[in-house]
N, C-alpha and C positions, 0 to 999 in steps of 0.2 A: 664351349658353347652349350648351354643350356634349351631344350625348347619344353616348353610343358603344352601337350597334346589335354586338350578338357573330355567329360564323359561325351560320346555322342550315338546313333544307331545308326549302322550300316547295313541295311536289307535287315535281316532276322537278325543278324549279331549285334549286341553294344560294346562298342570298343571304351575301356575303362579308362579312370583317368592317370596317364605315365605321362615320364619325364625321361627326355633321351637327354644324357651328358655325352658330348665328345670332348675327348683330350691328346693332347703329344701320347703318342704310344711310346717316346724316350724318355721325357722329361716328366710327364704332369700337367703341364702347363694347360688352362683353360684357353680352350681358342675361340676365336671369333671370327665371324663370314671373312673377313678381308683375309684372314690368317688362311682360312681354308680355301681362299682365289689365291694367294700368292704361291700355295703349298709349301712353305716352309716355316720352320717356327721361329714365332720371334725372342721366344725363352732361349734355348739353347742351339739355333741353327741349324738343324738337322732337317734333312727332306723330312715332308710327312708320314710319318705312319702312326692312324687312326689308330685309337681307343674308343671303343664306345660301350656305352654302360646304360641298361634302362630298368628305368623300377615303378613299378604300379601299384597301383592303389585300388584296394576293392572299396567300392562304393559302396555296392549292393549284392545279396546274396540269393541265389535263384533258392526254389522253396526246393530241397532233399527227397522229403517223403510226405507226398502229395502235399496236401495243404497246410497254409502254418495258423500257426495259434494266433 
């Protein structure tokens, strides 16, 4: 299951824009909501055990030393 989170602000913080992958922690296998309601996978049969994996992306860069050019 893929979900892609967009940039957005949360009180003083901006949360950037990332992408959570889960997958079988046995097999690989990309899962999907139903896969992750039944808990078992339907690649290789095994209970679930999650994998999960997130990568972000910088949007924007806060200014270093003081003001930027």
């Amino acid at each position: 299951m893929r979900k892609v989170v967009f940039p957005h602000t949360n009180g003083d913080a901006v949360e950037p824009l990332h992408t959570i992958e889960v997958v079988c922690g046995y097999c690989g296998f990309d899962l999907d909501e139903a896969e992750l309601a039944a808990a078992t996978c339907s690649d290789c049969g095994e209970p679930l055990e999650l994998k999960q994996s997130v990568s972000i992306t910088v949007t924007t860069l806060p200014p270093i030393f003081g003001q930027t050019l």
